[in-house]
C-alpha positions as a printed NumPy array, in Angstrom:
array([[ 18.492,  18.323,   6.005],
       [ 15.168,  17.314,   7.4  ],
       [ 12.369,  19.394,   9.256],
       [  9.043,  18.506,  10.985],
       [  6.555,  21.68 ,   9.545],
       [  3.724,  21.505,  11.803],
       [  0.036,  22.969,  11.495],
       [  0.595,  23.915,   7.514],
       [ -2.095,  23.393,   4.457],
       [ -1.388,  21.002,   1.989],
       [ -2.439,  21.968,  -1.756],
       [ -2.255,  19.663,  -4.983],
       [ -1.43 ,  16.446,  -2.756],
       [  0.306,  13.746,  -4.366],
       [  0.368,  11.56 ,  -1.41 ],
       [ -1.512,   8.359,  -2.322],
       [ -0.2  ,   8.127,  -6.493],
       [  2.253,  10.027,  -7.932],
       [  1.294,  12.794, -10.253],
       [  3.197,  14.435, -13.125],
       [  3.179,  18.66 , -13.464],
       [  2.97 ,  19.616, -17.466],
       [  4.858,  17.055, -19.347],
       [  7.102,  16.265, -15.833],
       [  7.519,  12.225, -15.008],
       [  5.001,  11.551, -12.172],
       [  5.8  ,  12.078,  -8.692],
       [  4.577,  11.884,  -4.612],
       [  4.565,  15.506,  -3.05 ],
       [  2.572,  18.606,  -3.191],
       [  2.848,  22.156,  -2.454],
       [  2.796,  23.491,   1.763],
       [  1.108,  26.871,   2.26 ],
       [  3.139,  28.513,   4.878],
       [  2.727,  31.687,   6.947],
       [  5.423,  33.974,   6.877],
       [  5.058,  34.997,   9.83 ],
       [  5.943,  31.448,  11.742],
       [  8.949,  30.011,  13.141],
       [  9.603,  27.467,  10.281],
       [ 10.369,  29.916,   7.74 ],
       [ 14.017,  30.963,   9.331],
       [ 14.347,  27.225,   9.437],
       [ 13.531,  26.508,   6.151],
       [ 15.933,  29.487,   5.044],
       [ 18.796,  27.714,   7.366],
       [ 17.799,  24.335,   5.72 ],
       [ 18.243,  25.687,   2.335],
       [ 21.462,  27.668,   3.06 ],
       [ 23.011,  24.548,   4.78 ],
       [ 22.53 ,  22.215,   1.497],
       [ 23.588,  24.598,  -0.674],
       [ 27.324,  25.137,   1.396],
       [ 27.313,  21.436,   1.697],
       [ 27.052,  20.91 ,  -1.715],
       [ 28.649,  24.122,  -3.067],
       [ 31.083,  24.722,  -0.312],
       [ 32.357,  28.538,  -0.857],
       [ 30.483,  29.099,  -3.958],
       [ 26.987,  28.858,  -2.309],
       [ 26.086,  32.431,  -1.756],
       [ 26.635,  32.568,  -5.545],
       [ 25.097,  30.039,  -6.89 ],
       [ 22.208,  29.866,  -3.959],
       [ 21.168,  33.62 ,  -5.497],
       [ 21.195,  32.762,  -9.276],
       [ 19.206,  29.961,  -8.216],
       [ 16.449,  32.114,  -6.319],
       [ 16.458,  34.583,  -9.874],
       [ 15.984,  31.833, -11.747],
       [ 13.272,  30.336,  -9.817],
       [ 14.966,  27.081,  -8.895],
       [ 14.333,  26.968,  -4.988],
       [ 11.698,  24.928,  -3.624],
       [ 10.8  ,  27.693,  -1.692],
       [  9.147,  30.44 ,  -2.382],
       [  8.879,  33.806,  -0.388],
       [  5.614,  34.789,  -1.851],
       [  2.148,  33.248,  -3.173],
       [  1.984,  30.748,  -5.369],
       [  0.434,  31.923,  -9.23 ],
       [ -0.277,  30.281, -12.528],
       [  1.434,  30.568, -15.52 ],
       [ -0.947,  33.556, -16.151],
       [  0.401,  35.511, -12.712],
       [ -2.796,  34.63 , -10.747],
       [ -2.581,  33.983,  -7.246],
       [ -4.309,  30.266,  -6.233],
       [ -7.055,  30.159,  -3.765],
       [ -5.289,  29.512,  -0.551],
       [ -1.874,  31.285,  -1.564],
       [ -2.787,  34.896,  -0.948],
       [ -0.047,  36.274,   1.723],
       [  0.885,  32.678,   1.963],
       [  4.683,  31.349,   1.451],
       [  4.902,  28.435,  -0.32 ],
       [  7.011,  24.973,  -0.251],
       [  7.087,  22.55 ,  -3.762],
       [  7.965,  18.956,  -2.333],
       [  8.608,  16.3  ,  -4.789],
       [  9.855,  12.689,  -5.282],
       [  9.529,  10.673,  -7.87 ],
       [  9.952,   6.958,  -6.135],
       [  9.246,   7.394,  -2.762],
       [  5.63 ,   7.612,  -1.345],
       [  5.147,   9.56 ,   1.777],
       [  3.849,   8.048,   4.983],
       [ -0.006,   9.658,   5.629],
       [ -1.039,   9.554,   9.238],
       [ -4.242,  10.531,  10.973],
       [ -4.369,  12.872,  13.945],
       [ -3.527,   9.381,  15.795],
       [ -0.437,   8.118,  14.264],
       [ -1.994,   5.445,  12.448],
       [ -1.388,   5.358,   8.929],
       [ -4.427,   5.909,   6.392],
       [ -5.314,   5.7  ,   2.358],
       [ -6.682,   7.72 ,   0.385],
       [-10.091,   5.918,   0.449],
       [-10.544,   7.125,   4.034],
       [-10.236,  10.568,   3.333],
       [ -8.39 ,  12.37 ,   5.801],
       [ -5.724,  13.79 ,   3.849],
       [ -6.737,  16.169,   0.926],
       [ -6.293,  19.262,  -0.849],
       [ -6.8  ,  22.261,   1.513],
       [ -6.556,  20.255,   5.065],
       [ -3.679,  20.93 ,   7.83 ],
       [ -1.046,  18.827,   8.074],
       [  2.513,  18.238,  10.267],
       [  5.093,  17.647,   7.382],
       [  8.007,  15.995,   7.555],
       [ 10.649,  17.317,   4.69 ],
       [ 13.791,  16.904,   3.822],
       [ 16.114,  19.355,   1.636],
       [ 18.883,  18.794,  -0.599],
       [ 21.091,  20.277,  -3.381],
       [ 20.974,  19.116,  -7.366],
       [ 23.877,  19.652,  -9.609],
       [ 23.559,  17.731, -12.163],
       [ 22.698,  16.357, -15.929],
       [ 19.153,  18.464, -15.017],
       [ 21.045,  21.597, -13.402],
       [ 21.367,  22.878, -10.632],
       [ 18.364,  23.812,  -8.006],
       [ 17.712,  23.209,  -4.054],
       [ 15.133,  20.966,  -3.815],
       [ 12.22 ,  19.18 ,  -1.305],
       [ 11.111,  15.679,  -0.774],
       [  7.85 ,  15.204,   1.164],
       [  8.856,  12.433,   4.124],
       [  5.461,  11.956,   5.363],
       [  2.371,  13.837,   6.557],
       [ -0.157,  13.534,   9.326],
       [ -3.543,  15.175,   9.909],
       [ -3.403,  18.202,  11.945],
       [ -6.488,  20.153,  11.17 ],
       [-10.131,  20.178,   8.65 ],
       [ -9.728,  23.206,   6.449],
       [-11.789,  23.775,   3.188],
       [-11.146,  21.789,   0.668],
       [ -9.181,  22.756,  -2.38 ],
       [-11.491,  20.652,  -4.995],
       [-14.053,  18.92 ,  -3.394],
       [-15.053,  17.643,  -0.469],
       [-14.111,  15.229,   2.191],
       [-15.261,  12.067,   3.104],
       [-18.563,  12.264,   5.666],
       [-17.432,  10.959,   9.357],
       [-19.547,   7.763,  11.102],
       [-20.04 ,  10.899,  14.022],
       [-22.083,  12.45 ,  11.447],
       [-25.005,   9.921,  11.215],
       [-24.884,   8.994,  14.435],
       [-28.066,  10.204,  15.851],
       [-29.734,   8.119,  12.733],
       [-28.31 ,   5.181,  13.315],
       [-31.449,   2.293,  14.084],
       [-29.91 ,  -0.306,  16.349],
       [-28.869,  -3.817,  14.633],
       [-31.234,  -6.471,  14.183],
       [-30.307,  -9.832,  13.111],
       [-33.021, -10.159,  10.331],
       [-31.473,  -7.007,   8.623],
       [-29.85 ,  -7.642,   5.251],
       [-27.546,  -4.756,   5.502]])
């Protein structure tokens, strides 16, 4: 089941090269920081209940609540901590969505529609993004668990930066810009 998130912060982006987690096989995604106060989150709790009875038919209820003691839903009705119990910068009274995929690279997409790299800069850790997702149910060799690809994102918003900083804009310099003359070298 898909679902356009819009206006939510992206943290640990995988966007433009897959990355692995621990000893994981590398993968496109990242984590959404969601409010849980917005709209989206009874969607996403629809979303998640409608692949599980797809997949698990009368048995969902069941299974969908082992899965959310063992921590094997995507989504997570809380912040997001490390191994140690410590709340990331960013997370703090935040909800949070894992998306993952391990062969299909997300679309990125500036505040335009026009698709970008990651050598321009506009997507990174920390910024505000639309999200399209898409849900779905595992049962097999690897268990069970309700999981999230990451579809595609595009630029909604600057917000501070998770790990560094963003790319300067052209707007930036523009009141130092000389004009062109044909004898310059550069």
């Amino acid at each position: 089941m898909r679902l356009m998130l819009k206006n939510v912060r992206l943290a640990f982006p995988a966007i433009f090269q897959p990355a692995a987690v621990g000893d994981g096989q590398p993968a496109y995604g990242g984590k959404l920081i969601l409010d849980p106060k917005a709209s989206y989150v009874e969607e996403i709790r629809k979303a998640i209940q409608s692949v599980a009875e797809e997949k698990w038919k009368d048995k969902a209820a069941d299974i969908l609540k082992k899965l959310k003691d063992d921590k094997r839903i995507c989504f997570v009705e809380g912040p997001y901590t490390d191994k140690d119990g410590k709340v990331y910068d960013g997370f703090e009274g935040k909800f949070s969505l894992s998306t993952r995929n391990p062969k299909v690279k997300p679309k990125a997409l500036n505040k335009h529609g026009k698709e970008v790299g990651e050598e321009d800069g506009v997507i990174y850790a920390g910024c505000y993004v639309h999200a399209s997702v898409e849900f779905w149910a595992q049962d097999n060799e690897w268990g069970r668990r309700i999981n999230c690809n990451l579809r595609g994102v595009m630029f909604a918003g600057d917000g501070d930066s998770f790990g560094g900083g963003t790319a300067a804009s052209a707007d930036e310099f523009s009141d130092l810009a000389v004009a062109e003359d044909e004898n310059d070298m550069f």
